[in-house]
C-alpha positions in Angstrom: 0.0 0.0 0.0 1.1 3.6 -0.6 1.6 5.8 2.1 2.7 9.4 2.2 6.1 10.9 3.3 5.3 13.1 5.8 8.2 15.5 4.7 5.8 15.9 1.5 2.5 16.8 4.2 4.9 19.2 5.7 6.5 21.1 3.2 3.6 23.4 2.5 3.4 23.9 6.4 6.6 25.3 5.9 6.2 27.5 3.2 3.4 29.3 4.9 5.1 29.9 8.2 8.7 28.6 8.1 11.0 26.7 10.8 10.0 27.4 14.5 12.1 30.2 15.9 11.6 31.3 12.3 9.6 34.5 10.9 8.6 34.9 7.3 6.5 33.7 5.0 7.3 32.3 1.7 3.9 33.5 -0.1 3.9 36.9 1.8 5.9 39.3 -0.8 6.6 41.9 2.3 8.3 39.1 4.1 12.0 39.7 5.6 12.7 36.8 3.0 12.8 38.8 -0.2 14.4 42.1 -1.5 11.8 45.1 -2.5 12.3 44.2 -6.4 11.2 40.9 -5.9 7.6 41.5 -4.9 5.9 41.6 -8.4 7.7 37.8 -8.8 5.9 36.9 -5.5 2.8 38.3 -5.7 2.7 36.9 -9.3 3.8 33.2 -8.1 1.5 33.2 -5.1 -1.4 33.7 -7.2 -0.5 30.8 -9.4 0.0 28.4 -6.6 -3.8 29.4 -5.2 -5.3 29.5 -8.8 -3.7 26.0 -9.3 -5.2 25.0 -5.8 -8.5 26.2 -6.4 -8.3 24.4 -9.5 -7.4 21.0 -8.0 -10.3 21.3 -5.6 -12.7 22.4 -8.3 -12.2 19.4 -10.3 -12.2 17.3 -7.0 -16.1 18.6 -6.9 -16.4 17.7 -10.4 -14.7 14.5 -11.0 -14.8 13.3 -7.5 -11.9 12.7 -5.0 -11.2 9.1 -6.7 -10.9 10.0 -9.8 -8.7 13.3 -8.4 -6.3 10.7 -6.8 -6.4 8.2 -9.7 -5.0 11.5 -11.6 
């Protein structure tokens, strides 16, 4: 049977709110991460990753979750 790797279940954890101890976000494009002229690349990428999301979950209402894992 496959089973998932929790460092896959964890990465977007990470992405949103970093290491403990840690401060930044990698999706916030006013985060201590970045440098001023990189904001229009985050803004523009953070967008994509919820529009791809959104999608996934759309077609999960569509097609169904089976068929969405099957894929």
């Amino acid at each position: 049977m496959f089973t998932l790797p929790f460092p896959m279940l964890a990465y977007p954890f990470y992405l949103r709110s970093r290491s403990p101890g840690k401060s930044g976000s990698h999706f916030d494009p006013n985060s201590e991460l970045f440098v001023p002229n990189e904001r229009k690349n985050i803004t523009t990428s953070t967008a994509c990753w919820t529009a791809m999301a959104a999608l996934l979950v759309g077609l999960s209402f569509v097609m169904g979750p089976g068929q969405m894992r099957k894929l």
